[in-house]
C-alpha positions as CSV (number, residue, x, y, z in Angstrom):
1,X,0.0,0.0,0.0
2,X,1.2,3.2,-1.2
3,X,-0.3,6.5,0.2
4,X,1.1,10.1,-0.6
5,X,0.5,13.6,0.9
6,X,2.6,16.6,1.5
7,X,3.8,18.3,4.6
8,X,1.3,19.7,7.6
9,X,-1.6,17.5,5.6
10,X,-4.2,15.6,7.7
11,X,-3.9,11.4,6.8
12,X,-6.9,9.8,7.6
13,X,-7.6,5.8,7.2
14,X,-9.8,3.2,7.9
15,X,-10.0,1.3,11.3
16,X,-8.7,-1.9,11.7
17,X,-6.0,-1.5,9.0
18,X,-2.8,-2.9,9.2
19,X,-1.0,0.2,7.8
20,X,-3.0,2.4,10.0
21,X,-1.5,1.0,13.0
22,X,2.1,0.8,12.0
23,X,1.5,4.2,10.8
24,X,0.3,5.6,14.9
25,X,3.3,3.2,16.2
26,X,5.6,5.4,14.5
27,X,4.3,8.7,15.3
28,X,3.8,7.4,19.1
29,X,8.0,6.7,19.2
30,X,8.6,9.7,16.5
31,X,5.8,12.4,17.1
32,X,9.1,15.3,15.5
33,X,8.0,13.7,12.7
34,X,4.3,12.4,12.6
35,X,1.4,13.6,14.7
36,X,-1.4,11.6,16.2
37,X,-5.0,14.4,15.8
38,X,-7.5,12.4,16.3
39,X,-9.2,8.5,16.0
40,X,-7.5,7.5,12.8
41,X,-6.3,10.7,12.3
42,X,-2.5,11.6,11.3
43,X,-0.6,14.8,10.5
44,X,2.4,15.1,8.8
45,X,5.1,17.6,10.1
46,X,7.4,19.7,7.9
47,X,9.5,16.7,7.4
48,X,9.5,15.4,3.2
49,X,10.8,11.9,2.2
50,X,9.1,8.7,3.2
51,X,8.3,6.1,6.2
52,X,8.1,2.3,5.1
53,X,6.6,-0.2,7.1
54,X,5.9,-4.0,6.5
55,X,2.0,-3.8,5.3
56,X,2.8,0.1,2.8
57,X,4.6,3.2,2.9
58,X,3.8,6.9,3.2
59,X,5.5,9.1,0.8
60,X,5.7,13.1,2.0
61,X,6.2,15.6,-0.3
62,X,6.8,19.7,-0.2
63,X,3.6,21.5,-0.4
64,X,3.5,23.5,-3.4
65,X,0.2,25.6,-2.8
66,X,-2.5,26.0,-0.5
67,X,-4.8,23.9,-2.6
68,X,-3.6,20.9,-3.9
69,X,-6.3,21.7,-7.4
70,X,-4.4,25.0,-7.9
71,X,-2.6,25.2,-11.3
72,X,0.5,27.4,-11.1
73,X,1.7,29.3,-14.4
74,X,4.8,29.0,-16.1
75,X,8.0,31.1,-15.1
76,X,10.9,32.7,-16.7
77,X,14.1,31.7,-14.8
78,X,16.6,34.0,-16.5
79,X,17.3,36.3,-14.6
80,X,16.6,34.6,-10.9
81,X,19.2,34.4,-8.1
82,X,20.9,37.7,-9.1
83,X,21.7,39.9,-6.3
84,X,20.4,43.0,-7.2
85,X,17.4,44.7,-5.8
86,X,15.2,43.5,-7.8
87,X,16.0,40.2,-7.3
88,X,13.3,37.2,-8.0
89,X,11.1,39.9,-9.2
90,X,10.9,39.3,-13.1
91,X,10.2,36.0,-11.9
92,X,6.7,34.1,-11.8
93,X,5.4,31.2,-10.1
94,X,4.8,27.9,-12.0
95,X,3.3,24.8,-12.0
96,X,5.2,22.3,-9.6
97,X,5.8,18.6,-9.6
98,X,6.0,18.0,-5.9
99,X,8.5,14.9,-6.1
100,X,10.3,16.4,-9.0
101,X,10.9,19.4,-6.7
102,X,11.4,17.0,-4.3
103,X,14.6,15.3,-5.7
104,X,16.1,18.7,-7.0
105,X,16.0,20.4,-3.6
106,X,17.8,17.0,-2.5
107,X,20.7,17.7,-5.2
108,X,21.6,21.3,-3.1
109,X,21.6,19.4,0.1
110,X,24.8,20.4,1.8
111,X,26.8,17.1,2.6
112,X,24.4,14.7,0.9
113,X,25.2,12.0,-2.3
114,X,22.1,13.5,-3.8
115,X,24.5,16.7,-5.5
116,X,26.0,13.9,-8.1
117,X,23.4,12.0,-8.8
118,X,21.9,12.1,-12.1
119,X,19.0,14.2,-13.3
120,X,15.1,13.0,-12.6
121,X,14.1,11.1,-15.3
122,X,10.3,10.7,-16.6
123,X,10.9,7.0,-14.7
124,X,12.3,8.5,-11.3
125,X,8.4,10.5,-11.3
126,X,6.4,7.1,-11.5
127,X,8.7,5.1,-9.1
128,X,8.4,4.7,-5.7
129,X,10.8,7.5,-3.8
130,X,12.5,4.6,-1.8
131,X,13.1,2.9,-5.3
132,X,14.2,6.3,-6.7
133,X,16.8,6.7,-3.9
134,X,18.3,2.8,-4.4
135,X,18.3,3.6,-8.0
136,X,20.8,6.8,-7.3
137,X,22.6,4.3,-4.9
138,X,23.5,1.8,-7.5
139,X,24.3,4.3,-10.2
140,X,26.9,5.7,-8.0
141,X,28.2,2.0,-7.3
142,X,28.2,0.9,-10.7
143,X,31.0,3.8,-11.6
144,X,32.6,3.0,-8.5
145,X,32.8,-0.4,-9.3
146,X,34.2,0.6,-12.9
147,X,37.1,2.4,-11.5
148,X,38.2,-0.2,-9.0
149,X,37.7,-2.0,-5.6
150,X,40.1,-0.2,-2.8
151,X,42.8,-2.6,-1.4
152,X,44.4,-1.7,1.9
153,X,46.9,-2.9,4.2
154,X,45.3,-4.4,6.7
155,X,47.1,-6.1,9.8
156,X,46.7,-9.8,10.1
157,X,47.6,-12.3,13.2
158,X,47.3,-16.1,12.6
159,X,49.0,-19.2,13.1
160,X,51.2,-20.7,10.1
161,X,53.2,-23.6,9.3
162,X,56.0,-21.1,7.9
163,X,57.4,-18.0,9.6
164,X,56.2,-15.2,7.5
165,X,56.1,-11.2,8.9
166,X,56.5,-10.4,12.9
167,X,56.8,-13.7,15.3
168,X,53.9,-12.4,18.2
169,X,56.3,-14.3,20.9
170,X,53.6,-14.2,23.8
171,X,51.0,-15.9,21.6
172,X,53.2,-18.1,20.1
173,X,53.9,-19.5,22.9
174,X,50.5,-19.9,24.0
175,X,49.3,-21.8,21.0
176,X,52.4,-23.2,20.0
177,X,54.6,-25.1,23.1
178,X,53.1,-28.3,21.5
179,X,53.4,-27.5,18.0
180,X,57.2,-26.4,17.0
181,X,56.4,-26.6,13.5
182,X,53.6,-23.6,13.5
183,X,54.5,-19.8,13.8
184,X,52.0,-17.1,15.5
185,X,52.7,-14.5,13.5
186,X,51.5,-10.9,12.3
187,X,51.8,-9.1,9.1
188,X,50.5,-6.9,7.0
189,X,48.3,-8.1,3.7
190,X,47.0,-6.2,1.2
191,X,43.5,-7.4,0.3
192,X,39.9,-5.8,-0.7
193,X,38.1,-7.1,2.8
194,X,38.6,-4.2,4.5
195,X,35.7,-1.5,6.6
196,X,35.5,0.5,3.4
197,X,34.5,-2.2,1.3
198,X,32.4,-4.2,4.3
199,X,30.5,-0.7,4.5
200,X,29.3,-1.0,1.1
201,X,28.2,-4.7,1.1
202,X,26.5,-4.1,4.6
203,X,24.3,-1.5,3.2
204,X,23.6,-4.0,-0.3
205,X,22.6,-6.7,2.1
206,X,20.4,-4.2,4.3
207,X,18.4,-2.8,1.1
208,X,18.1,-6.6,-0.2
209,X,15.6,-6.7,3.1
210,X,13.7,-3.6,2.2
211,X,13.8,-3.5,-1.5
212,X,12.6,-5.7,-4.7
213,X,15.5,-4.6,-6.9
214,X,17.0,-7.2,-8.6
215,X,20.3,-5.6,-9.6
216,X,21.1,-5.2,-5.1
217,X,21.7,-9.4,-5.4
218,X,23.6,-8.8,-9.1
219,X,25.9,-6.1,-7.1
220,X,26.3,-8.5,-4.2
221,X,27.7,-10.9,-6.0
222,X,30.9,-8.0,-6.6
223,X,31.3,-8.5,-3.0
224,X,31.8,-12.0,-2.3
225,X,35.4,-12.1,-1.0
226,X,34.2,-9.3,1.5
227,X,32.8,-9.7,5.0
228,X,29.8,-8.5,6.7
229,X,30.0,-5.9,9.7
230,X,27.6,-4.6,12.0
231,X,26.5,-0.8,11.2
232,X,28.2,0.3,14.3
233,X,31.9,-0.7,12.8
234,X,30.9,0.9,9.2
235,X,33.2,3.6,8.4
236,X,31.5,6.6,5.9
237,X,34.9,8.6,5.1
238,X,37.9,7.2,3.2
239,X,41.5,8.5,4.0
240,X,43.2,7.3,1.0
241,X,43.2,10.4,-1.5
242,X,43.7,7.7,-4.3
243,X,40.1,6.8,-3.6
244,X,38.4,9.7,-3.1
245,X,35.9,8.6,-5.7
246,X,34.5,6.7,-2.7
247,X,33.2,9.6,-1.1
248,X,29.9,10.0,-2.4
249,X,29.0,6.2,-2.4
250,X,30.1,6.5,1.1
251,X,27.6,9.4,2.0
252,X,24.9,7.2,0.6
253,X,25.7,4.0,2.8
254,X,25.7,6.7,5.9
255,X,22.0,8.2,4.8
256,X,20.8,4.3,4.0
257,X,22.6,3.1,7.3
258,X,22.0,5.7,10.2
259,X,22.6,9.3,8.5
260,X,19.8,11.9,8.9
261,X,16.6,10.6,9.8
262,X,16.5,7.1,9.1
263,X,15.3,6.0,11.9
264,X,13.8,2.4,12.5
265,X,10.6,2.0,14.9
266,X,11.4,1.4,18.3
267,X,11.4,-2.8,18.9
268,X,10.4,-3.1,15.0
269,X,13.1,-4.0,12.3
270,X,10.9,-3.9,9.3
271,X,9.9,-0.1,9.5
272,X,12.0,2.8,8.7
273,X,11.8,6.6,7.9
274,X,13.6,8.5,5.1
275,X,13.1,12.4,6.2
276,X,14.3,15.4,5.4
277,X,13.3,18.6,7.3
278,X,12.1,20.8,4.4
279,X,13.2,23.9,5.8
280,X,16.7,23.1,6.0
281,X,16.5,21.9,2.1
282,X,14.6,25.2,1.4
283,X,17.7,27.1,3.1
284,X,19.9,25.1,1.3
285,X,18.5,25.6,-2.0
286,X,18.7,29.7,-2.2
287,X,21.7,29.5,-0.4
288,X,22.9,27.0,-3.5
289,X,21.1,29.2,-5.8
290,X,22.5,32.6,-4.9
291,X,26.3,31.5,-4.7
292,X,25.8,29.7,-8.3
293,X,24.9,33.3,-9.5
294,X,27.0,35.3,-7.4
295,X,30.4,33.5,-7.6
296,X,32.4,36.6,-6.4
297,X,30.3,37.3,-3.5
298,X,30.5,36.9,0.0
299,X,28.1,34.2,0.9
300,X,28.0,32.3,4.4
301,X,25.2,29.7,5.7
302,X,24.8,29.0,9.2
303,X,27.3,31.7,10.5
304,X,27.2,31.3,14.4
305,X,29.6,33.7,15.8
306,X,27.4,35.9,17.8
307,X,24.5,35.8,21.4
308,X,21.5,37.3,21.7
309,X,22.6,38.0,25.6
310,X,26.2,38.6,27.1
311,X,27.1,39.0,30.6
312,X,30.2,38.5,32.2
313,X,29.9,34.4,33.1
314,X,28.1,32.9,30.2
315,X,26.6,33.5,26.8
316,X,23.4,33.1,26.3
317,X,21.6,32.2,23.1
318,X,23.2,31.6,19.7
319,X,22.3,33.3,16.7
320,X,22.5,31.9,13.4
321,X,21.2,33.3,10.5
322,X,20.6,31.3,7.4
323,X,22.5,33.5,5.2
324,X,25.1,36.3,5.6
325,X,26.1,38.7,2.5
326,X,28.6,40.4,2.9
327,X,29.0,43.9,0.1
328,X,31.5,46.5,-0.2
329,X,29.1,48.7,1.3
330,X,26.9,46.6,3.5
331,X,25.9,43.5,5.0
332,X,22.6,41.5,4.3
333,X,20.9,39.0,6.6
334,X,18.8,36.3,4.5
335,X,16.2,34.1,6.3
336,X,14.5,31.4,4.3
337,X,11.0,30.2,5.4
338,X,9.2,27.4,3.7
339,X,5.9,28.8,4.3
340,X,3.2,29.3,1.2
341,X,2.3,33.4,2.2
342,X,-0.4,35.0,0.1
343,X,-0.8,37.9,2.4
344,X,1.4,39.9,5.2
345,X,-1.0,38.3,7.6
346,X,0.9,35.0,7.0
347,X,4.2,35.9,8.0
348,X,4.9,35.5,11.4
349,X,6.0,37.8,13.8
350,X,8.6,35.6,15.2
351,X,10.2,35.7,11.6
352,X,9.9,39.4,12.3
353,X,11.6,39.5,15.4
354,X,14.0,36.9,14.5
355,X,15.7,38.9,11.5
356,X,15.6,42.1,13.0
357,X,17.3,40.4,16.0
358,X,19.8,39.3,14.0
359,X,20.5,42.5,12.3
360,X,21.1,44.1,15.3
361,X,23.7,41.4,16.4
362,X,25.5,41.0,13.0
363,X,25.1,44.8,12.0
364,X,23.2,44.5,9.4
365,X,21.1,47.3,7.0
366,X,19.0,45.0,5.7
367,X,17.5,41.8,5.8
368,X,15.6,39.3,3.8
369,X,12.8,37.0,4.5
370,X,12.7,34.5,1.9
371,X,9.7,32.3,0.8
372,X,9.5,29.9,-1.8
373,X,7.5,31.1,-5.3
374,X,4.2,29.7,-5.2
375,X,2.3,32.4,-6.1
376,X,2.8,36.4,-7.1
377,X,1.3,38.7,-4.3
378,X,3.8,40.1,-2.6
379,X,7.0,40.0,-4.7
380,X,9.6,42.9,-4.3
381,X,7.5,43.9,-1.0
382,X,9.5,46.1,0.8
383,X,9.3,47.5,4.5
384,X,11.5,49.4,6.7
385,X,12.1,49.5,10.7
386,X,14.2,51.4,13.4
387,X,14.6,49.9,16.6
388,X,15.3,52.4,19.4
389,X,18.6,53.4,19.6
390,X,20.1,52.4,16.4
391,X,21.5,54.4,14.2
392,X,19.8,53.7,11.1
393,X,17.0,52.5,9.7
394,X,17.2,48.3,8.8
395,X,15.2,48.0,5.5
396,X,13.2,44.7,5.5
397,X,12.3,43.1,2.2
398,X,9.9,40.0,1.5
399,X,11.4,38.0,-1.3
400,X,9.7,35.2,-3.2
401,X,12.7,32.2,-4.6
402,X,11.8,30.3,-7.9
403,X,12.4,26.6,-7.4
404,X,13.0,24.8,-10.4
């Protein structure tokens, strides 16, 4: 059973359903992620991606307007992302693909194997995600595998009828007073079985338990000669520069193994979640977006340098803006807010107070509340503010990002 919906939408099912209640035993251990509201009732948080259980699996997507019968029109991208004053204005909301915009905010995940993956194909749309995601998986190991299995050193003590590396003396003795022919020995071989390697198979052999795909077993059988570990000896970074080509097959076993939010049930090893908080892929993509445009800029993420509150024995609460541009002749905080805002009335005044807070902190003339472009009402808005005893005025401007 397959059931999709996007963020903050009610899920309602049937009693006695087998899905149903795998569905409440999640959101009982993980309620960050899925809310009980009612008998039979579930609401999704602002996390995107997908939970699998035994009996189905729920696949979450962005929310792309306020109605889900609401037909965007088409946009002209060429001059988004610069950073000019009138940035994002020429630009129009369009008509959105939720997975598709799905799997490209993924690709400007910061320290994520989505950024090489290939481009969504027509195939990727009418796939299941979780199939979508092992697809990217064994694309990246199928180049992998064309440039070369990693060998390493690896140190190995056994006993052996010849005397071959350094004699361990202790165990040797041990194992061999009755035995003068043998040798306890260690030395160093050279072989493909090492954690690197064992990483990759453990994750094949974990999606062969969660996944259909024939082509896991046809990629298993690349790893015969290498052992099984347990995820908690799996090692996600490779410190051979020769093999740096391992990186991004690496980030993948980390997201498939324990990375993110993959998270199984508590006391149930057939359910898992896949979940992305769709803020942070929101903030990522601008962020992507305006230093892809603005190569010669000055453009940080998650600066976190300053407090809110500073006495002499602590610091108290740290601030940390989702973007910081830095000009010649001033300095710009940008907050990004996956929200869908047709009027000022839907922007909260937390948002408010949070940007002017930080421009207060970090200096800045003016800051930037960022929303996704799902429809055209308040492009270019522009405000200003002075807070008591500050110099000048901080200009605030609501800005509106194109997303594909």
């Amino acid at each position: 059973m397959k059931i999709e919906v996007c963020e903050h939408e009610i899920i309602s099912l049937r009693d006695n359903d087998e899905f149903l209640d795998e569905l409440i035993s999640f959101a009982e251990n993980n309620p960050e992620f899925l809310r009980i509201v009612g008998k039979n009732k579930l609401k999704t948080r602002n996390f995107v991606g997908l939970i699998k259980t035994k009996s189905g699996v729920l696949e979450i997507y962005p929310k792309v307007s306020k109605s889900s019968d609401e037909i965007m029109p088409s946009i002209d991208l060429s001059k988004a992302y610069e950073l000019k004053d009138e940035m994002f204005k020429e630009c129009k909301a369009r008509e959105l693909n939720p997975k598709k915009l799905l799997l490209e905010l993924l690709r400007t995940l910061q320290e994520s194997p989505f950024k090489k993956s290939l481009k969504a194909t027509l195939k990727d749309e009418k796939m299941p995600l979780f199939e979508v995601f092992i697809e990217m998986f064994l694309e990246e190991l199928f180049v992998l595998l064309n440039k070369g299995l990693m060998s390493d050193y690896i140190k190995v003590s056994n006993n052996k009828a010849f005397l071959k590396g350094k004699l361990i003396f202790s165990e040797h003795l041990r194992q061999n007073l009755a035995h003068k022919e043998r040798f306890f020995t260690e030395n160093d071989e050279y072989i493909i079985d090492n954690a690197t390697n064992q990483t990759i198979k453990t994750t094949l052999f974990h999606l062969k338990k969660l996944s259909q795909n024939k082509n896991i077993l046809k990629y298993l059988s690349f790893f015969d000669e290498i052992s099984l570990i347990s995820i908690k000896k799996c090692e996600f970074s490779v410190k051979n520069k020769h093999y740096s080509y391992y990186k991004n097959i690496l980030l993948w076993c980390k997201l498939f193994l324990n990375g993110f939010s993959f998270t199984p049930f508590a006391g149930d090893n057939h359910s898992y979640a896949l979940l992305f908080d769709m803020n942070r892929l929101f903030e990522d993509f601008v962020a992507f977006m305006l230093k892809k445009q603005n190569p010669n800029i000055s453009i940080h993420t998650q600066v976190s340098n300053r407090y809110l509150i500073k006495d002499e024995r602590k610091d108290y609460f740290l601030m940390r803006p989702d973007i910081l541009i830095k000009l010649k002749d001033k300095t710009i905080i940008a907050d990004t807010k996956y929200k869908i805002i047709n009027d000022l009335s839907d922007i909260s005044q937390a948002d408010l107070y949070q940007v002017f807070a930080y421009a207060t902190k970090f200096k800045a003339s003016e800051v930037w509340l960022i929303y996704p472009l799902l429809n055209d009402v308040l492009q270019g808005k522009t405000l200003e503010y002075k807070p008591e005893n500050f110099e000048n005025k901080i200009k605030l401007k609501l800005l509106f990002a194109p997303l594909l």
